[in-house]
N, C-alpha and C positions, 0 to 999 in steps of 0.2 A: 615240621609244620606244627602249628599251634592248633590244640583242639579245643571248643567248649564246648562241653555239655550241659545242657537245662536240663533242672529235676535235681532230687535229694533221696532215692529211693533205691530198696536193695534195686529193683530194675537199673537205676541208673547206674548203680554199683558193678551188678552185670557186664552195661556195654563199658563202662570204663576201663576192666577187667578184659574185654579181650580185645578193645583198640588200645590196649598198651601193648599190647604184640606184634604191632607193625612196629616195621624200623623205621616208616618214616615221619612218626610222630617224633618229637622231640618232648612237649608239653602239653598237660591236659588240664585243662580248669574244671570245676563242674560249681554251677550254680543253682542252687547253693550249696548242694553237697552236702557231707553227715558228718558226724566226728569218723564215722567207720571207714568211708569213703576219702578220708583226707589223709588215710596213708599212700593212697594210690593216684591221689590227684589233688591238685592246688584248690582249696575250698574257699568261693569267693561269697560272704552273706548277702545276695541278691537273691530276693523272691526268685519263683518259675513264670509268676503272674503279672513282674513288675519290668513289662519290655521296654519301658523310657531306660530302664537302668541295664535291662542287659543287653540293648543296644549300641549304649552310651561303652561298657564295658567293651563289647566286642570290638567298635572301633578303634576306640583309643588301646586298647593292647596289639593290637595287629593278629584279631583272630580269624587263620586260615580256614576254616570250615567249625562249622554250627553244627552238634544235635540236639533237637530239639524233640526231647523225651516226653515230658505228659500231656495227658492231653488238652489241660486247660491252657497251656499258653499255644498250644497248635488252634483250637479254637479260637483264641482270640487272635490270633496272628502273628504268631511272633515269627514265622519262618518269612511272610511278608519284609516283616520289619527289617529284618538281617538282610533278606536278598537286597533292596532294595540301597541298600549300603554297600552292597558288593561281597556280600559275605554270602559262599554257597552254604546251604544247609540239609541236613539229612531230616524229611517230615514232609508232610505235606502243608500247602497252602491254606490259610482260611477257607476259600473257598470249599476245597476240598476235603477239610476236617470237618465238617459238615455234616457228616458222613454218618460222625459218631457225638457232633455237638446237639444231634437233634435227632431221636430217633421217628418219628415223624416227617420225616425228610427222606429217612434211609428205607421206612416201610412203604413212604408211595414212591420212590426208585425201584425198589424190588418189585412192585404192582405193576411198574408203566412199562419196566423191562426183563417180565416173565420170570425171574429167577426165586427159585421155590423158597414159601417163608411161610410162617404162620398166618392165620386169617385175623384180621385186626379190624379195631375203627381207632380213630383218633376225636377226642374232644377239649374243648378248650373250656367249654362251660360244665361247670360239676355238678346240677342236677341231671342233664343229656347222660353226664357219667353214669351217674346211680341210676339211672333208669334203663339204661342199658344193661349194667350189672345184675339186674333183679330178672333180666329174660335170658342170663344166663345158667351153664350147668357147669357146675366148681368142678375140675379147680380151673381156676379165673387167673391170666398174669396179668396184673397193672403195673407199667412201668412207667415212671416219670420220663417227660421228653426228653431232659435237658442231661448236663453231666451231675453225677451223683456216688463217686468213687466207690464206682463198680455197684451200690447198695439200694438203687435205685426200681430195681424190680422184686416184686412181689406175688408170690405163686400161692394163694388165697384157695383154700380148704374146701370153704363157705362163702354165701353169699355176703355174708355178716363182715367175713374179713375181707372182704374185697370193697365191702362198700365204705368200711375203716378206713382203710389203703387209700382208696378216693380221696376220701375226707382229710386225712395226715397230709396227702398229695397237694390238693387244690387249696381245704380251707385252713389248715393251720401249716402250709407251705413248711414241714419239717424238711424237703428240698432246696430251700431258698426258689427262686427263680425256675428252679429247672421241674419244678414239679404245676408249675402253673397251666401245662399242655398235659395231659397223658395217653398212653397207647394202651386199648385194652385190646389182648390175643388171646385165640385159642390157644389152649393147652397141648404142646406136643410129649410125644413120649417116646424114650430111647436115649441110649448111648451119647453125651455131648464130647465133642471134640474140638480145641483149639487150634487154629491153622495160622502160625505166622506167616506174611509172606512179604517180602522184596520187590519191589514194585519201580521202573521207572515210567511208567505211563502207558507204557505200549508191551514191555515183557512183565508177566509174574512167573517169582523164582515161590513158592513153597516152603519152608522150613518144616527142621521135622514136626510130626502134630505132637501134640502133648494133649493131658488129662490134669485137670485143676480139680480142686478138693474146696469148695464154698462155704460150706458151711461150718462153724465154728466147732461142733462137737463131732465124736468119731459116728460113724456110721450116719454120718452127713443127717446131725440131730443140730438143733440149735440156730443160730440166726443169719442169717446171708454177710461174709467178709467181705474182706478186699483177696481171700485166698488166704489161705493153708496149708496149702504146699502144691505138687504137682508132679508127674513123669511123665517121660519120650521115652521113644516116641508113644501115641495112645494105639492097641491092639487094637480098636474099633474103626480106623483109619486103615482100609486092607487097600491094595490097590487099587482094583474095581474102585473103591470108592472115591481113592482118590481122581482116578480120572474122570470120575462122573462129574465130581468137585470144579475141575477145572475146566469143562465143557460147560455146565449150567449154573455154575455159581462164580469160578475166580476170573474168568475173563470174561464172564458177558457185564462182572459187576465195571471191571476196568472200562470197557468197551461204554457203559452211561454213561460213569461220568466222566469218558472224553465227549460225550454226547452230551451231555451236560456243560459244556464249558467249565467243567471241574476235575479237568487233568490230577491226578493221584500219583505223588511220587513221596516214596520213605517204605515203612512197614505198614501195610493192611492188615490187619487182625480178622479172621474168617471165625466167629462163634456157631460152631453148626450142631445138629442134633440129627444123628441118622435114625432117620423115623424107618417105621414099617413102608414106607411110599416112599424112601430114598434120602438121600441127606437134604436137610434145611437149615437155611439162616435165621438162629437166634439174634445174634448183633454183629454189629461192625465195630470195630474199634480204630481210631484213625493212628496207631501206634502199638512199639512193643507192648504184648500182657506184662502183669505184675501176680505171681510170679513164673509163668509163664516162660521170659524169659531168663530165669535163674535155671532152666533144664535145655533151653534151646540153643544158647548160645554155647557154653561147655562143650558141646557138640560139634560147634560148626567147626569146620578143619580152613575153609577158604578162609583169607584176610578179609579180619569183617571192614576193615579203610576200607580195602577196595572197592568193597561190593557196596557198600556205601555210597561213593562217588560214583562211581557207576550208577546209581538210582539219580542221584542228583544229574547226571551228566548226560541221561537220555542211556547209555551204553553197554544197560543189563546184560544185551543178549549176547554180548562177548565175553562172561564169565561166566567160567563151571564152576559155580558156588556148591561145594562139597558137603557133605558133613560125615562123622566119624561113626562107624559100628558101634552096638553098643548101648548101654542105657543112663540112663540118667533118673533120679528120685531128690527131691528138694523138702524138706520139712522143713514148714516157720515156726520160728520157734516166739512167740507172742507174749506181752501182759497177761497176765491172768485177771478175765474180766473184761476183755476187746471180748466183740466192738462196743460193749456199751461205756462201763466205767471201769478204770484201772488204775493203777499207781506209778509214777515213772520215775526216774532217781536213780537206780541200781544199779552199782554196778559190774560190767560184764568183760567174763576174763573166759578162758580155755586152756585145755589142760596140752603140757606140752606135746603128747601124740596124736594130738587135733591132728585128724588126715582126710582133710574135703575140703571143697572150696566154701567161704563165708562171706554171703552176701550182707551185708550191713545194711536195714533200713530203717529204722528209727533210734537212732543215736546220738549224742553230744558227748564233744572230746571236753572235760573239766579238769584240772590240775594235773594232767598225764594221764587221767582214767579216762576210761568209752563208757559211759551212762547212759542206761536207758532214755530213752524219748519217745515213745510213741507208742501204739498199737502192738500193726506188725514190728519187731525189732530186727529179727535179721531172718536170713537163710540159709540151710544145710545145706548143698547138694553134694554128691556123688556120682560119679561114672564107676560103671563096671559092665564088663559083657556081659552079663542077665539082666532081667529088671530086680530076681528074686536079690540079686548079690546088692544094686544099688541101692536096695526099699533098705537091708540089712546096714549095709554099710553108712547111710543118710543115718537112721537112729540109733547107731553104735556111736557117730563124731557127735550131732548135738546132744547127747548123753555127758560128753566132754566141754560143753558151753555153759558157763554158768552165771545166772544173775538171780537175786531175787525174785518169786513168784512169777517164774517162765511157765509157761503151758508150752503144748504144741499135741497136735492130735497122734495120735497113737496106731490110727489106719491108713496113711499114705500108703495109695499106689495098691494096698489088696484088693479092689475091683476091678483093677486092670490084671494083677494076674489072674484072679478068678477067670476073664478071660479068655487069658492066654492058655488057661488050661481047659 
């Protein structure tokens, strides 16, 4: 079968990486893909955003199944688009990316059908904002509605920065579009955990949780990423909780929005935070994490094709979607000077007892070199039965990765052992 994937991203690198392990692909395009990603799959230059073109694409190649990775063409529709040409795809609907195109959407879903979240209001108009903010007690999160790769919320000190936040939000729109609504919530505190899960409308499958690392500097100093690394599974996901998880949070959320007439099939992304009062939902994401899914997938042991079409094909509940003992630890390895200003050009080689897998996310293939591109650049991870062996083993290989002016944080994964101990 012929596969494409939308998106350019180590995430996309990720599911590339383990839907080349079915046998019964033959082919995988990815759109647009990276120079990193284009040893492992056919790199076609169509935007993620541009679905006249990756429609136009899908038809005339004869492609058997669609995934459709970020979230901005699942917001705009791109899994609409494909279906309706007859091309199944793994993601959900417009309608139902929703979920996460608007978090304002997703906070009065959680209000209307009980399931526990922070206490919020929602304003369109930015003096209501600031006057709200000033009868508040910091710290304050103001998060832009709309999408905002991942950078969109802001967890304000003072009333001073919250009312900035406003103002950057609404009146000098440094979100484009997506900051013209905002959500302000109470502040929760506790443990955050990300919960993949498999979804075709009526079953949710779980993957294992993991623990992302936000903040640019170690000891989660410095400015909100797109992520830094990550580990599985997260020690703050004990069972107990997870099945609290799935009693008052991952099936009552499925159960709306089939009440909603916004059936949910692909990967739901569960952001929670296990407060003193039990776990809550931080956000939805209407797709795999970034990078997230550079620890989740390594893991999964089932055929990720199958489980795949199976979400598309209604037929979840008949696979035992596995995954493997064991741990996993992912370190990005970044520009130095993301997220704000950096340099990009460099170029990046490894040394030959590189022994981990190399997620590639901002790169371009030039005269037979991999060059830097972008921000985040690629991903370390590691499997090993500890977490202590895979945090070791993640920055023993990117120690073997090398480009000009690489960062990467230096604390993956020690708050999860702390812990575990």
């Amino acid at each position: 079968m012929k596969v494409m994937v939308v998106g350019g991203g180590g995430r996309e690198h990720a599911i590339i990486k383990a839907l080349k392990k079915s046998s019964e692909i033959e082919k995988i395009y990815a759109l647009p893909g990276n120079g990193g990603i284009a040893e492992d799959a056919e790199c076609v230059p169509i935007g993620a955003k541009d679905l006249d073109g990756i429609t136009a694409f899908a038809v005339d190649n004869g492609i058997d199944y669609a995934v459709v990775a970020p979230d901005d063409p699942l917001v705009l529709g791109a899994v609409d688009r494909l279906t309706e040409k007859g091309i199944p795809c793994f993601g959900p609907c417009k309608a139902a990316a929703i979920i996460e195109g608007s978090k304002a959407f997703s906070k009065e879903l959680m209000k209307k059908y009980s399931i526990p979240t922070a206490g919020y209001e929602t304003f369109s108009d930015m003096e209501s904002a600031l006057s709200y903010v000033r009868k508040q007690t910091p710290p304050i999160v103001v998060k832009a509605d709309g999408l905002a790769l991942g950078k969109g919320v802001i967890i304000a000190e003072s009333v001073e920065i919250a009312e900035k936040a406003v103002r950057d939000m609404m009146e000098d729109r440094v979100f484009g579009d997506s900051g013209s609504k905002v959500v302000i919530e109470e502040f929760l505190e506790g443990p955050e955990v990300s919960v993949l899960s498999f979804t075709d409308g009526k079953t949710v499958i779980p993957m294992i949780s993991s623990m992302d690392h936000k903040r640019a500097g170690d000891n989660d100093t410095g400015l909100n990423t797109g992520g830094m690394g990550t580990v599985a599974p997260n020690p703050y996901y004990t069972e107990e909780i997870a099945e609290i998880c799935m009693r008052d949070i991952f099936l009552p959320t499925i159960n709306a929005m089939n009440e909603e007439g916004r059936t949910f099939k692909g990967c739901l992304y569960f952001g929670l935070m296990i407060t003193k009062n039990g776990p809550k939902v931080i956000e939805y994401n209407c797709r795999f994490g970034d990078p997230e899914t550079q620890v989740v997938l390594p893991l999964l042991e089932t055929d990720l094709f199958t489980v795949m079409r199976a979400c598309t094909d209604g037929t979840l509940s008949d696979i035992d979607v596995e995954f493997k003992k064991g741990y996993a630890c992912c370190v990005i390895g970044a520009s130095s000077g993301y997220p704000v200003k950096y340099q990009s050009g460099f170029e990046i080689t490894k040394d030959e007892d590189f022994d981990a897998e190399l997620y590639i996310a901002g790169a371009k293939a030039e005269n037979g070199k991999l060059l830097t591109a972008g921000g985040r650049v690629l991903g370390v991870t590691a499997m090993e039965d500890t977490l202590e062996k895979a945090i070791e083993s993640a920055y023993k290989n990117i120690e073997k990765v090398h480009f000009e002016n690489i960062y990467f944080r230096h604390d993956i994964g020690q708050r999860a052992l702390r812990a575990l101990k």
